[in-house]
C-alpha positions as CSV (number, residue, x, y, z in Angstrom):
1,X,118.8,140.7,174.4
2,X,115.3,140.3,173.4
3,X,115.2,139.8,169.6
4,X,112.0,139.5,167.0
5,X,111.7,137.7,163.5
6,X,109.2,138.9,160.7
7,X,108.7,137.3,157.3
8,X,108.0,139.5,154.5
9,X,107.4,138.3,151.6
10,X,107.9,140.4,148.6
11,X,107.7,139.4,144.7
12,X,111.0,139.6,144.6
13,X,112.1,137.5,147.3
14,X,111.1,136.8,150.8
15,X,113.3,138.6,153.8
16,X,113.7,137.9,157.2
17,X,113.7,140.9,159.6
18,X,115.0,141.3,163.0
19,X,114.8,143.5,165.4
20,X,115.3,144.2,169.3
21,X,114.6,146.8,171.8
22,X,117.2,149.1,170.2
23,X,116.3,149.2,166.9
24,X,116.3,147.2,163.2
25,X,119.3,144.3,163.6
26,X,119.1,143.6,159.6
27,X,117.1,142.7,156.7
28,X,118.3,138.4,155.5
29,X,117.8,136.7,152.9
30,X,117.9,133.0,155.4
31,X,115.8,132.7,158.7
32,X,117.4,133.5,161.4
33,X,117.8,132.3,165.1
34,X,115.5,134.7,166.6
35,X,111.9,134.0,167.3
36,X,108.7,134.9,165.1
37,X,106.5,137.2,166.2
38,X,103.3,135.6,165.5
39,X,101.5,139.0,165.0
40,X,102.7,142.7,165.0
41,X,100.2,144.2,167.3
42,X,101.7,142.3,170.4
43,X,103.4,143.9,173.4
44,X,107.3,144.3,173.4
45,X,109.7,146.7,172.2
46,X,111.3,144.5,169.9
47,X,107.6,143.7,168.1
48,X,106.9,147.9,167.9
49,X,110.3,148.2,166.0
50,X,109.2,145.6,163.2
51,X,106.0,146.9,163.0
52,X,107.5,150.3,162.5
53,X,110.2,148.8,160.2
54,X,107.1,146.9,158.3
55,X,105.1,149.9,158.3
């Protein structure tokens, strides 16, 4: 399955979100294995579910 990595950074902490076709896989503390999406206005369903998760 197709998987997407954002970094948000937040005061708080920084978090790692990743998400596929189907929806939000999870919110991390670490990086994770998937790969970044280098912008969130790109094609793909998995980039259209962070930038809705982002959002």
């Amino acid at each position: 399955m197709k998987e997407a990595q954002w970094k948000m950074e937040t005061p708080v902490a920084n978090f790692y979100l990743v998400a596929s076709a189907r929806g939000l896989r999870g919110l991390f503390w670490k990086e994770q294995a998937a790969p970044y999406a280098d912008s969130l206005d790109l094609p793909g369903e998995e980039i259209a579910m962070l930038s809705q998760a982002v959002g």
